[in-house]
N, CA, C and O atoms as a DFTB+ gen file, in Angstrom:
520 C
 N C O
     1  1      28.190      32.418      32.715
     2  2      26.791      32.388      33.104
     3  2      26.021      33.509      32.422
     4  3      24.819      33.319      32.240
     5  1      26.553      34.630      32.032
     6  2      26.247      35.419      31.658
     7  2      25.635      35.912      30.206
     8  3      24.882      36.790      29.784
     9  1      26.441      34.777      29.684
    10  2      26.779      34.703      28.479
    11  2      25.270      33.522      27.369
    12  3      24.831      33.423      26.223
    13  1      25.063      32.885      28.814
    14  2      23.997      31.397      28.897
    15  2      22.819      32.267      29.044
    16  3      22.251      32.354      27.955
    17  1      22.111      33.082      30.154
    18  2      21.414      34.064      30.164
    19  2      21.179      34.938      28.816
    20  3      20.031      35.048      28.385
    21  1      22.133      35.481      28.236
    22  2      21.605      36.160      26.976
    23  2      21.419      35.320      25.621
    24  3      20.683      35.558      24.664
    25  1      21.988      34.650      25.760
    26  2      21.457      33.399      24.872
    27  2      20.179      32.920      24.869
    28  3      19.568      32.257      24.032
    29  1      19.817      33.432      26.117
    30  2      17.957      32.277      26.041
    31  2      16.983      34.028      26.445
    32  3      15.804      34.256      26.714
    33  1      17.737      34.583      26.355
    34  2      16.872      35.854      26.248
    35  2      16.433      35.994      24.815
    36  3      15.255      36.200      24.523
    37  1      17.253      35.895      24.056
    38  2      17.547      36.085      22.483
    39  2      16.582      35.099      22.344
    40  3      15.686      35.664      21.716
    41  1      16.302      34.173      22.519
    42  2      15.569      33.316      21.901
    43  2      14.418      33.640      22.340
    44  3      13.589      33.707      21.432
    45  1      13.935      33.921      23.582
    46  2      12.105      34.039      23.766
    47  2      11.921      35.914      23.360
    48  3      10.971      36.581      22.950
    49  1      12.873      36.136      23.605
    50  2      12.687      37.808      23.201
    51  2      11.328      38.645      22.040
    52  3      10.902      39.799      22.080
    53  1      10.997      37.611      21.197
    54  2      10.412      37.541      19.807
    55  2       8.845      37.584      20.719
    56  3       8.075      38.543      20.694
    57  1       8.670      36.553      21.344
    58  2       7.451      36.926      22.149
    59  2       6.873      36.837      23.426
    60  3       5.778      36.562      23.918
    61  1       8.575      37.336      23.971
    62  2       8.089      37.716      25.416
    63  2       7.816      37.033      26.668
    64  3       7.562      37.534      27.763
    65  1       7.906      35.832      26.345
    66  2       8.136      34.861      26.857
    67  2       8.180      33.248      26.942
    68  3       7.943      32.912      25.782
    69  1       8.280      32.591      27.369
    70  2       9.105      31.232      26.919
    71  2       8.041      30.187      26.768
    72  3       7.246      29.941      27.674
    73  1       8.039      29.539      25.535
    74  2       6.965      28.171      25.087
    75  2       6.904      27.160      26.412
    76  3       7.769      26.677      27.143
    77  1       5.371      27.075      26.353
    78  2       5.446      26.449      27.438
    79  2       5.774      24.817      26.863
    80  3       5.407      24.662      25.698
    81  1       6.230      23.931      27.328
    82  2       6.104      22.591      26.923
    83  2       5.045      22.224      27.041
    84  3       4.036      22.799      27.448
    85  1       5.327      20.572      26.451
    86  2       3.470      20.030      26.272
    87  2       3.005      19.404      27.236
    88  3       1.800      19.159      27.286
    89  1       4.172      18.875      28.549
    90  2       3.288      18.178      29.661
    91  2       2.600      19.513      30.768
    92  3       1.802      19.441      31.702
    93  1       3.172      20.426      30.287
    94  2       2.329      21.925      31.047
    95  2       0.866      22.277      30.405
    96  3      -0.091      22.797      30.979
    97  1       0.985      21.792      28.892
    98  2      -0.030      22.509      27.922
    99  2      -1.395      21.569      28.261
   100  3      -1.473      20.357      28.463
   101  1      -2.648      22.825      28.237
   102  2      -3.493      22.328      28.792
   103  2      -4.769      21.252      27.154
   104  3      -5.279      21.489      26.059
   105  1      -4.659      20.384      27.931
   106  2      -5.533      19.370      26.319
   107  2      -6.939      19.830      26.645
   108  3      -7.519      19.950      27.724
   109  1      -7.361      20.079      25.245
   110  2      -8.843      20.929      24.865
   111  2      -9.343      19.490      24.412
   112  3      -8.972      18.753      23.499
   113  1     -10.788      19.303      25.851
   114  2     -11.440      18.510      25.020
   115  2     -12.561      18.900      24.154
   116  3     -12.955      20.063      24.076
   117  1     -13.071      17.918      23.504
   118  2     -13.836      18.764      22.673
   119  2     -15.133      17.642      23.132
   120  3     -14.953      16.448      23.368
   121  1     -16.365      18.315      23.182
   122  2     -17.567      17.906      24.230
   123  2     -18.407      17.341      22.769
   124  3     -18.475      17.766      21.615
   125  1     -18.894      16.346      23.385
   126  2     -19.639      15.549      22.540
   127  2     -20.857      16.423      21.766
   128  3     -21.698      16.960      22.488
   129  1     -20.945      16.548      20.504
   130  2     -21.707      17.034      19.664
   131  2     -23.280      15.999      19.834
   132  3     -23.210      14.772      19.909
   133  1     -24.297      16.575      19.864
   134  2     -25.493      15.761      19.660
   135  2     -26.031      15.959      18.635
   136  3     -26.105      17.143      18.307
   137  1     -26.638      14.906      17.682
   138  2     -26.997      14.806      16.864
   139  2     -27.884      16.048      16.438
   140  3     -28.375      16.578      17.435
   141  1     -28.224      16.651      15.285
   142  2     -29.020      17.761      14.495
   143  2     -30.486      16.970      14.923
   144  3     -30.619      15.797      15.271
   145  1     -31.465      17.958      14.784
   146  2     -32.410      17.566      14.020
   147  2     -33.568      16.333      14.723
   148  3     -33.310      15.751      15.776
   149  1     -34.496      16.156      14.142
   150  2     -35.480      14.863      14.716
   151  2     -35.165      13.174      13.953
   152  3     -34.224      12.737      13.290
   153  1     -36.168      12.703      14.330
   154  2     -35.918      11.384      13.584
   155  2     -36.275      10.968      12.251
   156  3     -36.123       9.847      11.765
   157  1     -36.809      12.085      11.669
   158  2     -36.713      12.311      10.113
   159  2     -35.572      12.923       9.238
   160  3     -35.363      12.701       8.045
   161  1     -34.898      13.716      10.061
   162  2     -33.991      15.039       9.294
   163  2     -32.845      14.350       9.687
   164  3     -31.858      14.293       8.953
   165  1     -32.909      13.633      11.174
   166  2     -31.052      12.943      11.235
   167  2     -30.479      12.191      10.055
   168  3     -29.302      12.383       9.749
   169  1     -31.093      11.505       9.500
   170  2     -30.529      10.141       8.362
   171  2     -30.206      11.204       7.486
   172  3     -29.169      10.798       6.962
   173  1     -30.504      12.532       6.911
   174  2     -29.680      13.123       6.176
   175  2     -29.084      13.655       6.268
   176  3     -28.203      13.707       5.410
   177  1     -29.056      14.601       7.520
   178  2     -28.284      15.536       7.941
   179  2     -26.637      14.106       8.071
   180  3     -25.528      14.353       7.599
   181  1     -26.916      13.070       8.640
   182  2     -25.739      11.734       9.041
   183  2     -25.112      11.708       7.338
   184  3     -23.917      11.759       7.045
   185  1     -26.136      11.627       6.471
   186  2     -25.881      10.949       4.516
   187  2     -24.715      12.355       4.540
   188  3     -23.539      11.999       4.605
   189  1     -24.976      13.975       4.490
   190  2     -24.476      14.544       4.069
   191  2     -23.530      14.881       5.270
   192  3     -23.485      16.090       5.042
   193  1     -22.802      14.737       6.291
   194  2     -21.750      14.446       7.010
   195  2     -21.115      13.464       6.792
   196  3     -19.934      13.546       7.129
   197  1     -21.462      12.459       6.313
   198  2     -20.834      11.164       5.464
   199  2     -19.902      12.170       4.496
   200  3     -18.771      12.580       4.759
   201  1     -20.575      12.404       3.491
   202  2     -20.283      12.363       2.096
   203  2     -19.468      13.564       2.259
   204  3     -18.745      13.690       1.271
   205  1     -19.322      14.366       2.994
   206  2     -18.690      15.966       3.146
   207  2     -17.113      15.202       3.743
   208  3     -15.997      15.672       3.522
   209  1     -17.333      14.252       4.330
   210  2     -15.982      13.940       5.146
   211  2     -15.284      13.160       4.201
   212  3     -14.059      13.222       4.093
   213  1     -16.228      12.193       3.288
   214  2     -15.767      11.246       1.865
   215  2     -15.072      12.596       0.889
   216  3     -14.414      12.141      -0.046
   217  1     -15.089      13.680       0.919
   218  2     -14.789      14.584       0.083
   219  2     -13.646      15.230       0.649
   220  3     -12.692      15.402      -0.110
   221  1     -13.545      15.645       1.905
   222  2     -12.200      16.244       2.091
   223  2     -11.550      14.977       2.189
   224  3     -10.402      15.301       1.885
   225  1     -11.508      13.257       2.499
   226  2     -10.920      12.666       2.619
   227  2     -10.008      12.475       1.250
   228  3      -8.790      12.318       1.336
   229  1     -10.715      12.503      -0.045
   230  2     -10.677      12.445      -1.185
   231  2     -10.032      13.480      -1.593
   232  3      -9.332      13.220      -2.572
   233  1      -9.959      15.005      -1.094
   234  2      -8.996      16.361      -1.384
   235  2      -8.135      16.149      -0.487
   236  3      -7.844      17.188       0.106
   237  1      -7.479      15.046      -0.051
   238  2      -5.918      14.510       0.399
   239  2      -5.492      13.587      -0.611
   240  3      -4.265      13.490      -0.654
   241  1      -6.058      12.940      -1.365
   242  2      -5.494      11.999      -2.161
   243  2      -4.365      12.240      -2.651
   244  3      -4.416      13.452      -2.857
   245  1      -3.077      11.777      -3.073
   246  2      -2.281      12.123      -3.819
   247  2      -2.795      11.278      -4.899
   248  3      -2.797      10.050      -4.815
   249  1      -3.337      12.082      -6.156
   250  2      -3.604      10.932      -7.451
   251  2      -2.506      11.300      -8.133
   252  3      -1.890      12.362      -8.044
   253  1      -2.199       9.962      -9.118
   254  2      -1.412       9.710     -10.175
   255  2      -1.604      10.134     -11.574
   256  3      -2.543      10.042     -12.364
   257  1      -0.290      10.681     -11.633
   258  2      -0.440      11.812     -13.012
   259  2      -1.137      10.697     -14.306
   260  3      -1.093       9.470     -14.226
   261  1      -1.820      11.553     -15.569
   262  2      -1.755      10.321     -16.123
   263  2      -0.798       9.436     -16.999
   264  3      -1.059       8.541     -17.802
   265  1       0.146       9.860     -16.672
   266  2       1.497       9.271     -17.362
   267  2       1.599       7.820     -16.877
   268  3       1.648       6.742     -17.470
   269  1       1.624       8.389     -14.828
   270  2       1.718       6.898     -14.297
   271  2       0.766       6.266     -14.335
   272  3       0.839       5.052     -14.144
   273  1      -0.564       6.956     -14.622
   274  2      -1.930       5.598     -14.225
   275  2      -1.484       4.832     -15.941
   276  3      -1.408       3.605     -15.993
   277  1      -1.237       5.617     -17.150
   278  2      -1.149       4.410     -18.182
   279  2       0.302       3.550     -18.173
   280  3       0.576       2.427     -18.598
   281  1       0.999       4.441     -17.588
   282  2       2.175       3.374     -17.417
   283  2       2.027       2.075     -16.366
   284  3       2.741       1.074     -16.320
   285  1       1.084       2.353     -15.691
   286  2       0.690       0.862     -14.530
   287  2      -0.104       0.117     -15.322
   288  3       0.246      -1.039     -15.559
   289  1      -1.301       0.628     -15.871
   290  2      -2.400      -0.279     -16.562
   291  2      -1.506      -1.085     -17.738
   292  3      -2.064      -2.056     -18.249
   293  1      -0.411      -0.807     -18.110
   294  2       0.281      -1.423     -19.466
   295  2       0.855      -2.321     -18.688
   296  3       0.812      -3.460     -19.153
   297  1       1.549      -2.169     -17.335
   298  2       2.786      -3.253     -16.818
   299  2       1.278      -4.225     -16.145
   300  3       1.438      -5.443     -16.067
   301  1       0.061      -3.707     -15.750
   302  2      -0.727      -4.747     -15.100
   303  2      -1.571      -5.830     -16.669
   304  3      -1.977      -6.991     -16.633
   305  1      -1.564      -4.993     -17.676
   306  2      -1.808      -6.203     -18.700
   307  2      -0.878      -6.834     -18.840
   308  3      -0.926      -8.059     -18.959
   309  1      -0.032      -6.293     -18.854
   310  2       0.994      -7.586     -19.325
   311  2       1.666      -8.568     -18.343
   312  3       2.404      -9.516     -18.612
   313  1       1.233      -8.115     -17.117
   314  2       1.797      -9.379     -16.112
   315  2       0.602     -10.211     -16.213
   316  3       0.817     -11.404     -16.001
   317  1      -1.010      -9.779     -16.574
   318  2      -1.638     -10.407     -16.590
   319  2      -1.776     -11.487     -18.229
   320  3      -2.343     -12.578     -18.276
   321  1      -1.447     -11.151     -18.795
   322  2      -1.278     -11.838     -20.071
   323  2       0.166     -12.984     -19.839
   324  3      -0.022     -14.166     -20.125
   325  1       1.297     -12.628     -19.417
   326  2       2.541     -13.425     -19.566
   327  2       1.965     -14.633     -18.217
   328  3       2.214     -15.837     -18.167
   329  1       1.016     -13.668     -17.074
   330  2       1.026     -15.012     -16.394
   331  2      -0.133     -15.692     -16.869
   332  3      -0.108     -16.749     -16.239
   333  1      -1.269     -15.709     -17.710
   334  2      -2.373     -16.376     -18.320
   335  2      -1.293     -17.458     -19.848
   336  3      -1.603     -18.546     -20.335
   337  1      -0.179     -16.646     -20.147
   338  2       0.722     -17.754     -20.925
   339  2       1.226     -18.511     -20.277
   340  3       1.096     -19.631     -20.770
   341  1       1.973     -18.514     -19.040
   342  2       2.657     -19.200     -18.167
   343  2       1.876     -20.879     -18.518
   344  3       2.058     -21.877     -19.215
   345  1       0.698     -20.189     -17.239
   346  2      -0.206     -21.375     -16.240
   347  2      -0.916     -21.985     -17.832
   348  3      -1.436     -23.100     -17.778
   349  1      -0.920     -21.121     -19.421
   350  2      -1.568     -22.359     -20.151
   351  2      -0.715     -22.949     -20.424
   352  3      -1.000     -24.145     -20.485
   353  1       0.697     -22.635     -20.735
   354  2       1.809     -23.462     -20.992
   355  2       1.754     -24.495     -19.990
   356  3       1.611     -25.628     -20.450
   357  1       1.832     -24.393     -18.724
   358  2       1.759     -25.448     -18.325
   359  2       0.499     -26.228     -17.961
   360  3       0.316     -27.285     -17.357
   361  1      -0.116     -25.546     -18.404
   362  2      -1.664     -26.759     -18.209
   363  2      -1.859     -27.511     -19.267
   364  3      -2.804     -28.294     -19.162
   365  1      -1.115     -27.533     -20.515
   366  2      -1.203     -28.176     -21.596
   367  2       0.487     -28.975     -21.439
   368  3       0.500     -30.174     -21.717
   369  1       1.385     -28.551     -21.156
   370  2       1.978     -30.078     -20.597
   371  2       1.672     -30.493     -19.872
   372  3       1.702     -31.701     -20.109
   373  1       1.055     -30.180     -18.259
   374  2       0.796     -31.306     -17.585
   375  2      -0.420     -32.364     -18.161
   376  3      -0.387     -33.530     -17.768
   377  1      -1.534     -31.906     -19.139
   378  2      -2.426     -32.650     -19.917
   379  2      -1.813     -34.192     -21.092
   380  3      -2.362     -35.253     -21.392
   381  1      -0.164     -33.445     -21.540
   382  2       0.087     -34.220     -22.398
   383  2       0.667     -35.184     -21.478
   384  3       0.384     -36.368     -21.663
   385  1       1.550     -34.819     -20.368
   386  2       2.165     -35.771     -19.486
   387  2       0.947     -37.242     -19.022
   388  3       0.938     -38.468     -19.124
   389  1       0.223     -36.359     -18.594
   390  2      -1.426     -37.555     -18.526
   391  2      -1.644     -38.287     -19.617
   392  3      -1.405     -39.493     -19.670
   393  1      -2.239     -37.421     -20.811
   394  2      -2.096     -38.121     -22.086
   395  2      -1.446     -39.526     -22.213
   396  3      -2.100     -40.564     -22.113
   397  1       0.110     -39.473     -22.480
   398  2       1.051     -40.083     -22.742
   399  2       0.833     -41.443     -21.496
   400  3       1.213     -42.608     -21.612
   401  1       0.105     -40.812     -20.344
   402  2       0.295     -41.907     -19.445
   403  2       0.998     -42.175     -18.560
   404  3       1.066     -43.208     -17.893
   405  1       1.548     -41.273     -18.512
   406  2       2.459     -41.026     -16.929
   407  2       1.475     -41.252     -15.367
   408  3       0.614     -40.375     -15.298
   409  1       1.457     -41.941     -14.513
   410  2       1.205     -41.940     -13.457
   411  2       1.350     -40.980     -12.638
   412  3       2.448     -40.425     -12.667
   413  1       0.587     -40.603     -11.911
   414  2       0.716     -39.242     -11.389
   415  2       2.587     -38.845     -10.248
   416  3       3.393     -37.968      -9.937
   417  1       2.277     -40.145     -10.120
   418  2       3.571     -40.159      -9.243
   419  2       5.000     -39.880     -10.028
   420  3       6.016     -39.392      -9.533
   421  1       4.837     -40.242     -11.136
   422  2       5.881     -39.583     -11.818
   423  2       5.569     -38.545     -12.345
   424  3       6.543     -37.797     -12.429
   425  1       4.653     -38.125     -12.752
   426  2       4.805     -36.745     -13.153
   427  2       4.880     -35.674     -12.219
   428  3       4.829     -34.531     -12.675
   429  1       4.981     -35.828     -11.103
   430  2       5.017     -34.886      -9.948
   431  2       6.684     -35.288      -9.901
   432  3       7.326     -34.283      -9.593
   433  1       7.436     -36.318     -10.091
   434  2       8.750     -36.262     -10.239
   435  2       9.208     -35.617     -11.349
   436  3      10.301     -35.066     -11.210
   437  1       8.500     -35.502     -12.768
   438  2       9.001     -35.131     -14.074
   439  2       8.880     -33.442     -13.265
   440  3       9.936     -33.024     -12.791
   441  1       7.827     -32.682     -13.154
   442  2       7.724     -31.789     -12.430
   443  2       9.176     -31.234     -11.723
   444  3      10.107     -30.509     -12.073
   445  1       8.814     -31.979     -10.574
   446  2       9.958     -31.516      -9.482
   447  2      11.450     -31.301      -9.826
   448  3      12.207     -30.472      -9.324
   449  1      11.808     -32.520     -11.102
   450  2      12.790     -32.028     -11.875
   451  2      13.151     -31.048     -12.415
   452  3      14.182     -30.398     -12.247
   453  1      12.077     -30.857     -13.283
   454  2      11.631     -29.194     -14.343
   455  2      12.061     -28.277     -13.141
   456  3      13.153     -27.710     -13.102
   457  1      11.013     -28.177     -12.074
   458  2      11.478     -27.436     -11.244
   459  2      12.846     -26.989     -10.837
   460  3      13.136     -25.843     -11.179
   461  1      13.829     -27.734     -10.112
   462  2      15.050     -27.604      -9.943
   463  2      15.661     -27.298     -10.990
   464  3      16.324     -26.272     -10.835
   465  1      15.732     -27.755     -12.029
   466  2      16.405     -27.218     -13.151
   467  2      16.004     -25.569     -13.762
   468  3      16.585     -24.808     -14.537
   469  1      15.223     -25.516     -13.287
   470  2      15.118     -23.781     -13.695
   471  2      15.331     -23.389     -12.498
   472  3      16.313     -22.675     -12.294
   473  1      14.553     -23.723     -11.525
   474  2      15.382     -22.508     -10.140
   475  2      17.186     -22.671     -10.193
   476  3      17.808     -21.619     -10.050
   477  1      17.959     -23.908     -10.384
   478  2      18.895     -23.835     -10.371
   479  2      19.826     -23.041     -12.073
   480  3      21.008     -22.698     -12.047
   481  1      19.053     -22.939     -13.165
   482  2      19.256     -22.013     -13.991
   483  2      19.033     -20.575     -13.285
   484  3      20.000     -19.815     -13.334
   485  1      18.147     -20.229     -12.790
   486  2      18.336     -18.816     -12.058
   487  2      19.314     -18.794     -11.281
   488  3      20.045     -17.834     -11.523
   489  1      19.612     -19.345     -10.558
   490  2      20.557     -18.984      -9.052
   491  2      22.007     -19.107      -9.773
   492  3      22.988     -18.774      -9.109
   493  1      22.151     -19.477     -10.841
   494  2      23.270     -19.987     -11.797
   495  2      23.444     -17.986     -12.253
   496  3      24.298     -17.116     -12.082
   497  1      22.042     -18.081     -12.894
   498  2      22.344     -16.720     -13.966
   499  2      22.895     -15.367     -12.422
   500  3      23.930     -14.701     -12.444
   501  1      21.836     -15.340     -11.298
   502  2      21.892     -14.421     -10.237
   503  2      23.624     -14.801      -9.700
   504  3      24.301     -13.777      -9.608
   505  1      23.980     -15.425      -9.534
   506  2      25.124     -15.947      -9.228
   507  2      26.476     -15.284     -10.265
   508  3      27.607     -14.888      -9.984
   509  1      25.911     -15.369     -11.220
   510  2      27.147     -15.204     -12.209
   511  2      27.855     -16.299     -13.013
   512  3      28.840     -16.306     -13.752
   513  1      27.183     -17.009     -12.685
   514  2      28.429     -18.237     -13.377
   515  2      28.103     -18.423     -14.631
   516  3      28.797     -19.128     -15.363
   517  1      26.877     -17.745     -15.092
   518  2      26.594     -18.769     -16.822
   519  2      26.652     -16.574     -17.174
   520  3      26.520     -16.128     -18.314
């Protein structure tokens, strides 16, 4: 017991006495501020409390070095370019499929084929087997 006692002496010893916890600790409210000023001077005094709070909000930012902002803008052209090749690649076969005269009903089968055959080429390659 004795031993438990100097143990928790040692610890508040530094300042004398012991932290109070937080369902003891008393909550500071803070009393409603009323607006500055008349009905001319509020709308700016409100603009520049805006813009003061837009500014420390903004001196939290973590911004991106510029290494990473050009390393994103390069991977966002080019997903935007490979997918503008994609959708014309296929907007110019599904045109020739029409062309040629396919009924829509089959070409939503020619489709659905295409389809399976490449998702099942992926799950092939993710898989391991090819």
């Amino acid at each position: 017991m004795a031993v438990e006692e100097q143990a928790r002496r040692a610890l508040t010893e530094k300042k004398g006495k012991a932290t109070p916890g937080r369902r003891s600790r008393k909550v500071k409210t803070t009393a409603k501020v009323e607006p500055q000023g008349n009905a001319i001077t509020r709308p700016l005094y409100m603009t520049v409390d805006y813009f003061s709070n837009v500014r420390s909000e903004l001196n939290k930012v973590a911004w991106p070095t510029r290494h990473d902002t050009r390393r994103l803008t390069i991977l966002c052209i080019n997903v935007t370019i490979a997918s503008a090749i994609f959708l014309g690649i296929l907007a110019v076969i599904w045109s020739e499929f029409m062309r040629i005269g396919l009924n829509p009903g089959m070409a939503w089968m020619l489709l659905a084929v295409i389809v399976a055959m490449v998702g099942g080429a992926f799950f092939m390659i993710r898989r391991g087997s090819i």
